[in-house]
C-alpha positions in Angstrom: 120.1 274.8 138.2 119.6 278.1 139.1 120.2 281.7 136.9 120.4 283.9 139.4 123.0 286.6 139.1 124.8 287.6 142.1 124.9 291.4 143.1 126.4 292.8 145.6 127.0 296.8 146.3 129.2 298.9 148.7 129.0 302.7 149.3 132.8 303.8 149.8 133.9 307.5 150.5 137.0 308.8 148.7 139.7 310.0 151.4 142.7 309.9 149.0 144.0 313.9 149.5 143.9 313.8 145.5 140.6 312.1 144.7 140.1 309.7 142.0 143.0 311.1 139.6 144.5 309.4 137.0 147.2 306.8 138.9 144.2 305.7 141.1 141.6 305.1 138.6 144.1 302.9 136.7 144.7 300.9 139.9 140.7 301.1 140.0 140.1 299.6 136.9 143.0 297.0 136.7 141.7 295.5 139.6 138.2 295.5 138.3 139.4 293.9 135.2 140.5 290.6 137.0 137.3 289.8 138.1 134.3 288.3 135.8 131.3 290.7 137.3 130.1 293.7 135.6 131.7 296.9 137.7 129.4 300.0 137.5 130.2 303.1 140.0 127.6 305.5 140.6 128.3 309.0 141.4 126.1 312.5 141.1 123.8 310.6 139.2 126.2 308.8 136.8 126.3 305.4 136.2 129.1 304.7 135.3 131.4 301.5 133.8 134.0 300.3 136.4 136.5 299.1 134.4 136.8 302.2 131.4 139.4 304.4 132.6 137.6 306.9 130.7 134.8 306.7 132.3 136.2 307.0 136.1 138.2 309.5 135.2 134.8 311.7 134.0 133.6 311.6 137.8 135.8 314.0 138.9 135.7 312.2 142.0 137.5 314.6 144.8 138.4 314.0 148.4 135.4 312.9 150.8 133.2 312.1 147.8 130.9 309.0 148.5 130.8 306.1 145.6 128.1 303.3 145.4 129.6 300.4 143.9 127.7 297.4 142.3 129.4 294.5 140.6 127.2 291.7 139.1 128.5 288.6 138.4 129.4 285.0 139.5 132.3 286.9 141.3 130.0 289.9 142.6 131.3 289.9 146.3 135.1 289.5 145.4 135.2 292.2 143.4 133.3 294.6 145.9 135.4 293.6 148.7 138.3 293.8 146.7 137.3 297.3 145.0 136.3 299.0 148.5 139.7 297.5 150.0 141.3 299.7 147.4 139.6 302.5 148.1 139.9 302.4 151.8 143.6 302.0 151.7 143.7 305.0 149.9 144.7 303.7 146.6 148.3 302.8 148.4 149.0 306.9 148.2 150.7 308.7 150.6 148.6 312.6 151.7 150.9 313.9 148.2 149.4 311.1 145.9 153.0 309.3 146.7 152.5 305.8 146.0 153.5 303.9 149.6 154.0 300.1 150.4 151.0 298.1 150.6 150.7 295.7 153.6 150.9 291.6 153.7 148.1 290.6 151.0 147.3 294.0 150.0 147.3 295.2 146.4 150.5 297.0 146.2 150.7 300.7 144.7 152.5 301.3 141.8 
């Protein structure tokens, strides 16, 4: 039987017209929470915990900034192509931080 922790990483740019504020780090960490991997996001020489609130929310992250995510864990690639899914859409904001409609099998905004 083998240990071996699975890792897997991602390097996703911010291009919600708010950044990483407080309605998308929530959505951020929620979705972290449901997977089983340890979440860290690294930023300006931060590592940080992906699923503290607190601690995204520290970043600062603004428009165009560029995130490398990790996740290790059983569910290591879920959770990355889950987390950068949520970032690409945009957190599900509209160009005002508007929450908008997500599409079939998306994560929907809130």
């Amino acid at each position: 039987m083998s240990h071996e922790t699975m890792v897997a990483h991602r390097q996703v740019e911010i291009t919600n017209s708010w950044g990483l504020h407080v309605r998308p780090a929530q959505k951020f960490v929620d979705l972290a929470q449901r997977f089983r991997a340890d979440v860290r996001v690294r930023f300006n020489g931060n590592d940080l915990d992906g699923k503290s609130i607190l601690s995204l929310m520290t970043m600062a992250a603004e428009c165009g900034s560029l995130l490398e995510l990790e996740a290790r864990g059983p569910d290591a690639v879920e959770a990355i192509e889950a987390l950068v899914g949520l970032v690409s859409a945009r957190f599900y904001e509209d160009e005002n931080g508007q929450p908008i409609e997500a599409g079939p099998g998306a994560e929907p905004g809130r």
